[in-house]
C-alpha positions as CSV (number, residue, x, y, z in Angstrom):
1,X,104.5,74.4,94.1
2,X,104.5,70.3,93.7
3,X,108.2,68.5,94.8
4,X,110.7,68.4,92.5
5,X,114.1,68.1,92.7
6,X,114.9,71.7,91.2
7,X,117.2,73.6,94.0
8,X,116.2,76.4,95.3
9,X,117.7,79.7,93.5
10,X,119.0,81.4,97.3
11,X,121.5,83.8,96.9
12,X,122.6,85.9,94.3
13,X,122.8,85.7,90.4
14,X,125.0,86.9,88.4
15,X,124.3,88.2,85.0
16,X,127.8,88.5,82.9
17,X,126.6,90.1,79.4
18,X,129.3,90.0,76.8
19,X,128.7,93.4,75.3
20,X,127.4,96.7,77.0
21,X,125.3,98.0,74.1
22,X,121.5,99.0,73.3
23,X,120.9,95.7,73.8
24,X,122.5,95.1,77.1
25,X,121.9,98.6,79.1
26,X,118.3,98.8,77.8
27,X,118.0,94.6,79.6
28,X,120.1,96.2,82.6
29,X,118.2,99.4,82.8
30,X,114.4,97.7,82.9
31,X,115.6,95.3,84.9
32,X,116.8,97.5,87.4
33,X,113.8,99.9,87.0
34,X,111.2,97.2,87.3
35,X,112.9,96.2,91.0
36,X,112.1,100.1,92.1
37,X,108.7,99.5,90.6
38,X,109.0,102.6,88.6
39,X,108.6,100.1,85.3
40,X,107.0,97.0,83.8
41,X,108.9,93.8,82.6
42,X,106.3,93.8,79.4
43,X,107.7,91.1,77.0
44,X,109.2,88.6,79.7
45,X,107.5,85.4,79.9
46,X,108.8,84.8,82.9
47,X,107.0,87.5,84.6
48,X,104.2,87.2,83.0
49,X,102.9,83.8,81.5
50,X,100.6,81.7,83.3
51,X,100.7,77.9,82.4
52,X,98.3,75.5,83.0
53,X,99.7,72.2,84.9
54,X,97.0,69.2,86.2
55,X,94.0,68.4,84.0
56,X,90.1,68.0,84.7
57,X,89.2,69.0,88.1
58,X,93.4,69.4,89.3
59,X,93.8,71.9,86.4
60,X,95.0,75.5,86.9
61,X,96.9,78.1,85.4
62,X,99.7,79.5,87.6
63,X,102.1,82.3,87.0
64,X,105.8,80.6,85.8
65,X,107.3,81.5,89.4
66,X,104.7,79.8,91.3
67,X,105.4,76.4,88.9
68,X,109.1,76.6,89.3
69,X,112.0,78.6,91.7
70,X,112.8,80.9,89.7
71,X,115.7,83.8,90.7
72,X,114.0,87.2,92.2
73,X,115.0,90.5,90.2
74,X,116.0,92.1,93.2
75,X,118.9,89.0,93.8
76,X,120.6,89.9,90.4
77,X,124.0,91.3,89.8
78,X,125.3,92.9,86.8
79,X,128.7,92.5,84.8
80,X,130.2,93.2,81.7
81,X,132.9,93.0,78.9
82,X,133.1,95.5,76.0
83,X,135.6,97.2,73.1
84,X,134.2,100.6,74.3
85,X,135.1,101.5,77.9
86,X,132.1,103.4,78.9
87,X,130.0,102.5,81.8
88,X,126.3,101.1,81.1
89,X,124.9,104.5,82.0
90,X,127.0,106.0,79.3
91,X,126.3,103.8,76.8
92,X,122.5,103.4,77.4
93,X,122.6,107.4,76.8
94,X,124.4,107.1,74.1
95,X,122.4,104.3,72.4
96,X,119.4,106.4,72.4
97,X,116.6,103.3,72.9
98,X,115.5,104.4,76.0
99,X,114.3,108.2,77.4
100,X,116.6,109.9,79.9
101,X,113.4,109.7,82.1
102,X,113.3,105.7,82.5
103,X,117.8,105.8,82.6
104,X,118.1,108.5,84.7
105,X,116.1,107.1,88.3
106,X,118.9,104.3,88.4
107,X,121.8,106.3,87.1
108,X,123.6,105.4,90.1
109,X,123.2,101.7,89.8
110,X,124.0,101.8,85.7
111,X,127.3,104.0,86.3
112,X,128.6,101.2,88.7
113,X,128.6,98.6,85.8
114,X,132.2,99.1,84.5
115,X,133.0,96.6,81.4
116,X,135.6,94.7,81.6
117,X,138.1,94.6,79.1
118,X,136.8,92.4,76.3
119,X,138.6,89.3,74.4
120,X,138.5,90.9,71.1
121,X,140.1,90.2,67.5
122,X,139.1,92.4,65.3
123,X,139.3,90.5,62.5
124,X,136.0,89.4,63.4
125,X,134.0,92.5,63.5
126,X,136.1,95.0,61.6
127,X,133.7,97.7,62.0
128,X,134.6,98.3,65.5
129,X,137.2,100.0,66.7
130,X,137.6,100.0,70.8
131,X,140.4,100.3,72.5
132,X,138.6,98.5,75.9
133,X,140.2,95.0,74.9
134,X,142.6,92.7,76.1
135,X,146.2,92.8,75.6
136,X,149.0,89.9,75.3
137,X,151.1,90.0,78.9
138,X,153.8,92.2,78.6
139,X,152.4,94.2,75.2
140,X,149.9,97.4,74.9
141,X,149.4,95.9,71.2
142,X,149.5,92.6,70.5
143,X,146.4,90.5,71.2
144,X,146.3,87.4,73.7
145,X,146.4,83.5,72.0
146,X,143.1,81.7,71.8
147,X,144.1,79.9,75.6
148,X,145.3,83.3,76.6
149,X,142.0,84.9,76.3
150,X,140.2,81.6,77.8
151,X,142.6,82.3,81.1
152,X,141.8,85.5,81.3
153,X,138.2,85.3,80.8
154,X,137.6,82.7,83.9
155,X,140.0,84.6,86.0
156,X,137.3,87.9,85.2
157,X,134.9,85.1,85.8
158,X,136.1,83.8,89.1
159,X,136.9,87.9,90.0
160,X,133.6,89.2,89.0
161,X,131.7,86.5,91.4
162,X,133.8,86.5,94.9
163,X,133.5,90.6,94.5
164,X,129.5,90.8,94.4
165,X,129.0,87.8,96.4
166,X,127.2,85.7,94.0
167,X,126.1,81.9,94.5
168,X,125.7,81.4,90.8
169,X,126.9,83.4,87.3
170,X,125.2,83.1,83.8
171,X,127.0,84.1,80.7
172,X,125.1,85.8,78.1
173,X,126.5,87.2,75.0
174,X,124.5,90.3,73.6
175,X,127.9,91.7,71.4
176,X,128.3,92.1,67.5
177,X,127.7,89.4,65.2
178,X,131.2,87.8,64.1
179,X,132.4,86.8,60.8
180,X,130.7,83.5,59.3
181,X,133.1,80.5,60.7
182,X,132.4,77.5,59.0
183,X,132.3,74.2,60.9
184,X,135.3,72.3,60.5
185,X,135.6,68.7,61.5
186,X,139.1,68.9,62.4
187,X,138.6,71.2,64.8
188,X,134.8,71.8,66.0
189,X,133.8,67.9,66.2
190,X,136.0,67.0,69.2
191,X,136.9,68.7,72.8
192,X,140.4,67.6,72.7
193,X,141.5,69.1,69.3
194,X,139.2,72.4,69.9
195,X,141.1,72.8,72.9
196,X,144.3,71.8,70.7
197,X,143.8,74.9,68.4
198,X,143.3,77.1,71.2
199,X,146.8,76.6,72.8
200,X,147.9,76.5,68.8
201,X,146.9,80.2,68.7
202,X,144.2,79.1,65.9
203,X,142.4,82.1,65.0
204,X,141.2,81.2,61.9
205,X,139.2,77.9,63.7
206,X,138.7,79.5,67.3
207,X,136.3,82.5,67.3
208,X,136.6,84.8,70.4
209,X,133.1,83.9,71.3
210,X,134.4,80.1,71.8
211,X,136.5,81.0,74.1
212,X,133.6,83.2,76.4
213,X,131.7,80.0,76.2
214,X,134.9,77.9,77.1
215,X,135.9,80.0,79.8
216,X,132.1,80.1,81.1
217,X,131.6,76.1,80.9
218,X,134.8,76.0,82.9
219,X,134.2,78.1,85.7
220,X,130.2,76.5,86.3
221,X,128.4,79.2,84.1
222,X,125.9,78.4,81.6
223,X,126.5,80.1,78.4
224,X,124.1,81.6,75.6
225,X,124.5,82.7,72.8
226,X,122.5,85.7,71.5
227,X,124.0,86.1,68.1
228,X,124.3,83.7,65.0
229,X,128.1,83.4,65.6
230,X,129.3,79.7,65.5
231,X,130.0,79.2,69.7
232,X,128.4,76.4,71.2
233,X,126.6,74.8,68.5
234,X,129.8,72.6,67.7
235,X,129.8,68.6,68.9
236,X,133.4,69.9,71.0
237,X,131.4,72.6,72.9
238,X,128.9,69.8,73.8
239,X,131.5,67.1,74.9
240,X,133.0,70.5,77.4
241,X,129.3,70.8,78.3
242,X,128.3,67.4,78.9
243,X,131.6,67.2,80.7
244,X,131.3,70.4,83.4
245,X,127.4,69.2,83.7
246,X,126.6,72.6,82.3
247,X,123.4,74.2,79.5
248,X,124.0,75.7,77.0
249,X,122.1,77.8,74.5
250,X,121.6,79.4,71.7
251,X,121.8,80.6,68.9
252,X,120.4,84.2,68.0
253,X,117.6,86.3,70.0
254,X,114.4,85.8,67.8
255,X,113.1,89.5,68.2
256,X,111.8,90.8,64.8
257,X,111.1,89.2,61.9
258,X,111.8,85.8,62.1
259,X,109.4,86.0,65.3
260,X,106.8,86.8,62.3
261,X,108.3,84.4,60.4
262,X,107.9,81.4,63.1
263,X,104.7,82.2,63.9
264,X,102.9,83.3,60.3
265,X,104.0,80.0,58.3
266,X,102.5,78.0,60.7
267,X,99.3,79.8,59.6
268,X,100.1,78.9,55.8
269,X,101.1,75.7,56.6
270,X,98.1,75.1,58.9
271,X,95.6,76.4,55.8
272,X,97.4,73.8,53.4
273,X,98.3,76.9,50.8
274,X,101.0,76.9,48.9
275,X,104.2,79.3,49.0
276,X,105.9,80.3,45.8
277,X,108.6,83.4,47.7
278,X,109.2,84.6,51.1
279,X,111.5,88.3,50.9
280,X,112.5,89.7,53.5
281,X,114.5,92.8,54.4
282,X,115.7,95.0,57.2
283,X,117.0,98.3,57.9
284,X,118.5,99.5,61.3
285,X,121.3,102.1,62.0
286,X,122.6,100.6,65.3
287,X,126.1,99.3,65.8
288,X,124.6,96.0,64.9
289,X,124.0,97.1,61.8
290,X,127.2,99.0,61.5
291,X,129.0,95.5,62.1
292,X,126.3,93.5,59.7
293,X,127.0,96.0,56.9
294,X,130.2,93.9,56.2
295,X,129.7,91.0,54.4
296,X,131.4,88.1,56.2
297,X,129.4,89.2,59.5
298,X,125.9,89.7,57.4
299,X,126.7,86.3,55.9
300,X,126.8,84.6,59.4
301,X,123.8,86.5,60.2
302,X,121.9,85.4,56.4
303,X,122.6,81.2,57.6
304,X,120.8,82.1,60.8
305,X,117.8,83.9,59.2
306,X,117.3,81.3,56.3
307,X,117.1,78.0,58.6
308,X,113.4,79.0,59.9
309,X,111.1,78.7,57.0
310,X,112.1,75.3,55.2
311,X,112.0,73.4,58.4
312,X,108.4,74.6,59.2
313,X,106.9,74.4,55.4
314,X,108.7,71.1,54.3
315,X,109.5,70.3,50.6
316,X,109.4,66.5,51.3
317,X,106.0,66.3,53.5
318,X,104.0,68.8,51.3
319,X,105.8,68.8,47.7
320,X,103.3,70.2,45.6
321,X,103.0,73.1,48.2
322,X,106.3,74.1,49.6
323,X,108.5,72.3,47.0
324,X,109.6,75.7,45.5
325,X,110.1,78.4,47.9
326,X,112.4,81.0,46.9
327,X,113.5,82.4,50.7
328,X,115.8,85.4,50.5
329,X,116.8,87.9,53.3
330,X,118.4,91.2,53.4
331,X,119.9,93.5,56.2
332,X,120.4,97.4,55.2
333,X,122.4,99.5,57.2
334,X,120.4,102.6,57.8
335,X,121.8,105.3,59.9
336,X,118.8,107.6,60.7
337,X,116.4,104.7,62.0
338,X,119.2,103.9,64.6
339,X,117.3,100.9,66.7
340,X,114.3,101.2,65.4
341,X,114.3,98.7,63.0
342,X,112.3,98.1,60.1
343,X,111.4,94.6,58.8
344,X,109.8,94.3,54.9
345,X,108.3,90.8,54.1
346,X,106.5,89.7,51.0
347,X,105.1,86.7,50.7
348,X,103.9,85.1,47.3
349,X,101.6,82.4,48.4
350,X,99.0,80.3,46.1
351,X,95.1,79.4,46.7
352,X,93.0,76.9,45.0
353,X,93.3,75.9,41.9
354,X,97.1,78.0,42.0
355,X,95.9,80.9,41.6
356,X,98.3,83.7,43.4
357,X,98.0,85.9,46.1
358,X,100.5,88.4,48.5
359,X,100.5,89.1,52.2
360,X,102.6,92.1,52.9
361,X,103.9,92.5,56.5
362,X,105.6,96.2,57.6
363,X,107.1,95.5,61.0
364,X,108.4,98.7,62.5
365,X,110.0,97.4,65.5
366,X,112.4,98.7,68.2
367,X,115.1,95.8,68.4
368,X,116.1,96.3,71.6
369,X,112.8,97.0,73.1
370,X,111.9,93.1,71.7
371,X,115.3,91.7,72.6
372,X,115.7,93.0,76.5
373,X,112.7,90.5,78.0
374,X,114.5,87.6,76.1
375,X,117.6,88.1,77.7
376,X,115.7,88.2,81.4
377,X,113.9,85.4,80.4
378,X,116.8,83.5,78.7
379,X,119.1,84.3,82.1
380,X,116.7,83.1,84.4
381,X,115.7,79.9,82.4
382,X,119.4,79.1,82.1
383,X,120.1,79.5,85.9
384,X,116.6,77.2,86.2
385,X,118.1,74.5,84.2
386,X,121.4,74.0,85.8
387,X,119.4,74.3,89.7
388,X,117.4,71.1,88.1
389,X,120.5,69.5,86.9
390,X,119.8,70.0,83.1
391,X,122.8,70.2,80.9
392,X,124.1,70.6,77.6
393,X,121.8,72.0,74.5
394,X,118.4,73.2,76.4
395,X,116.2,73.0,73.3
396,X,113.4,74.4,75.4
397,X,114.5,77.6,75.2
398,X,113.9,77.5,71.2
399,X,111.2,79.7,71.8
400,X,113.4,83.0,72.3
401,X,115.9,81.8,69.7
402,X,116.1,82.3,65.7
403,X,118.3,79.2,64.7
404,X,117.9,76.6,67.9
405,X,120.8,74.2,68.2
406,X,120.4,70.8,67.5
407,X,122.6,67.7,66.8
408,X,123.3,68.2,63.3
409,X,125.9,65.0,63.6
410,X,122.9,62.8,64.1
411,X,120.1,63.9,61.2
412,X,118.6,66.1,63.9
413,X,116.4,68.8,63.0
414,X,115.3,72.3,64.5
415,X,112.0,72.9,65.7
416,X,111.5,76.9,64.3
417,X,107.3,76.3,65.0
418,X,106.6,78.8,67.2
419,X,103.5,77.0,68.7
420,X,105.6,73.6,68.9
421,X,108.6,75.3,70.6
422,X,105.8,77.2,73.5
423,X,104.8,73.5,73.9
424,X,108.3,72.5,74.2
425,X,108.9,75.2,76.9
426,X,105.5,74.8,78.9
427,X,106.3,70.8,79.5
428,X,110.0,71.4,80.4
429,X,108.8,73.9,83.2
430,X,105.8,71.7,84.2
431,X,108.9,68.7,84.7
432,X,111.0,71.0,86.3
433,X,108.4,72.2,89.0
434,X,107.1,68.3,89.6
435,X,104.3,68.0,87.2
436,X,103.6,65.9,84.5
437,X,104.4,67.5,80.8
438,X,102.0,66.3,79.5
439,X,101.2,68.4,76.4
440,X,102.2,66.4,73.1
441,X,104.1,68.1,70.0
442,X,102.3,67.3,66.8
């Protein structure tokens, strides 16, 4: 590995995961697998990819790890909040991704990952209904304040890390997708009046996930978000991260079909064809789905799913192409497919001369099967970051996210190329490890 300035990663890391369901045990339970050798990390780019750094005769492809310090499997701890009490053994049974063959060889390690009591309001995912949350002092009822939550939350933070003996903690939230919370100027555009509506007990303004990503920026932790949920794409959640030096990430694991969505229009776009419709629909039976069958939390999900096609086939570069593109999405809650998710896309495209034509794409996925490497890869990349002294929005990780933050507040657009964002990716790890990044985004 060339000299850079990226620290080492010595000691351990801990992995907090907000949310102890199929998405979460079946991340914990390969992860913990893969360290006994009794499965493969297939997915994770970080265990995987090989990059190339140097050109002409200095050029080679080396395996992420060797390019940059990356932390070991075998050095990572889990934790965990949750509504539902059950350990990650329990609820990785009771998911039903993965076969009692690939839980049961590290039952003893999953039945040791106890959640904590979660900062939940349950205004914001009504379809749940655990009684593993945290309570106001003094009540068995009444929910904590905004700031009482954030309190709480670094003191589990602070807890969780002097127990396992950890150098460093990443926070990574892999719960239920909240209710759509607009962005409010008042509120989201500045640290000082976001931290304002907390101690106001504003729980119209201040999402639960806010304060998780609060209480992780605060105690040294960088934070992603895994669902479309507003968190840390807000200007205050940047001012908190600029301030504590922190990254941050997010927003939504790009598993299914927006992962054929980033990286089929590209092929459209590429061909100069034109695009008249793009439908898509899902059905999945998980407690995802359960929560996204309500409208205010499939809304929040909808704004998420939307944002990839219009910034990769653009109305105002290609007009007599893409100036009409009807985009719609759906989520069905299906009980009997459970996590194996379906995804349905038709696509009305147009030739030469106009003429018409239909690509059909039948995805039949397993969500969590796609969504567990992004969360290694995700954690580990985070931890990288902040060991090379990167902070605030990490747009490099766009790659394993469906709507990548951005500064909005500035005319600032996503990138949602799939092949733009890899390049974005390869030449921030080429920097970090000491070499030059020297592929160019087009």
């Amino acid at each position: 590995m060339k000299q850079s300035s990226t620290k080492p990663a010595d000691g351990k890391l801990g992995i907090m995961v907000v949310g102890c369901g199929a998405v979460a045990t079946t991340f914990m339970t390969g992860v913990l697998m893969a360290r006994k050798g009794l499965s493969k990390p297939i997915g994770s780019m970080t265990q995987y990819d090989k990059i190339r750094v140097g050109r002409g005769h200095e050029k080679q492809y080396l395996p992420v790890s060797e390019i940059v310090p990356l932390a070991r499997l075998d050095d990572i701890v889990f934790g965990t909040w949750d509504v539902y009490p059950q350990n990650a053994y329990q609820a990785a049974v009771y998911a039903e991704v993965l076969k009692a063959k690939d839980i049961e060889p590290v039952r003893d390690e999953l039945e040791k990952i106890v959640p904590m009591k979660a900062a939940f309001d349950k205004n914001y995912a009504k379809r749940l209904d655990g009684d593993n949350v945290k309570r106001a002092e003094g009540s068995s009822t009444q929910i904590p304040t905004r700031w009482e939550m954030v309190e709480m939350l670094r003191e589990d933070i602070r807890t969780f890390k002097q127990q396992n003996g950890c150098e460093r903690i990443v926070v990574l939230w892999a719960a239920s997708t909240e209710i759509y919370v607009p962005v409010n100027k008042d509120v989201h555009y500045s640290l000082a009046n976001l931290e304002a509506a907390m101690k106001a007990d504003d729980r119209v303004h201040v999402a639960p996930s806010m304060c998780y990503a609060y209480a992780a920026l605060k105690e040294g932790a960088p934070f992603i978000m895994g669902a479309p949920n507003t968190t840390v794409d807000i200007p205050a959640m940047w001012q908190l991260a600029e301030e504590t030096k922190m990254p941050i990430a997010g927003k939504d694991f790009k598993t299914g079909q927006t992962l054929v969505k980033s990286g089929f229009a590209p092929i459209i776009g590429t061909r100069c064809l034109g695009l008249d419709g793009w439908f898509s629909t899902n059905i999945l039976g998980n407690r995802d789905g359960l929560v996204l069958d309500d409208p205010d939390n499939f809304h929040t999900k909808e704004v998420s799913k939307l944002s990839t096609l219009e910034t990769i086939l653009k109305a105002e570069d290609q007009p007599d192409l893409y100036g009409h593109i009807h985009h719609k999405v759906r989520i069905e809650y299906y009980p009997p497919r459970n996590d194996n998710k379906e995804g349905w896309d038709n696509i009305d495209i147009f030739g030469w001369m106009g003429y018409p034509m239909q690509i059909k794409i039948n995805f039949l996925c397993r969500d969590s099967i796609l969504a567990a490497p992004l969360l290694l890869d995700l954690s580990l990349l985070m931890d990288l970051a902040a060991r090379s002294g990167r902070y605030g929005i990490q747009r490099f990780l766009s790659f394993f996210l469906k709507s990548p933050m951005h500064d909005y507040t500035a005319g600032e657009e996503a990138v949602n190329n799939l092949f733009q964002q890899y390049t974005m990716l390869k030449n921030a790890l080429r920097e970090m490890g000491g070499y030059e990044p020297d592929e160019e985004i087009d």
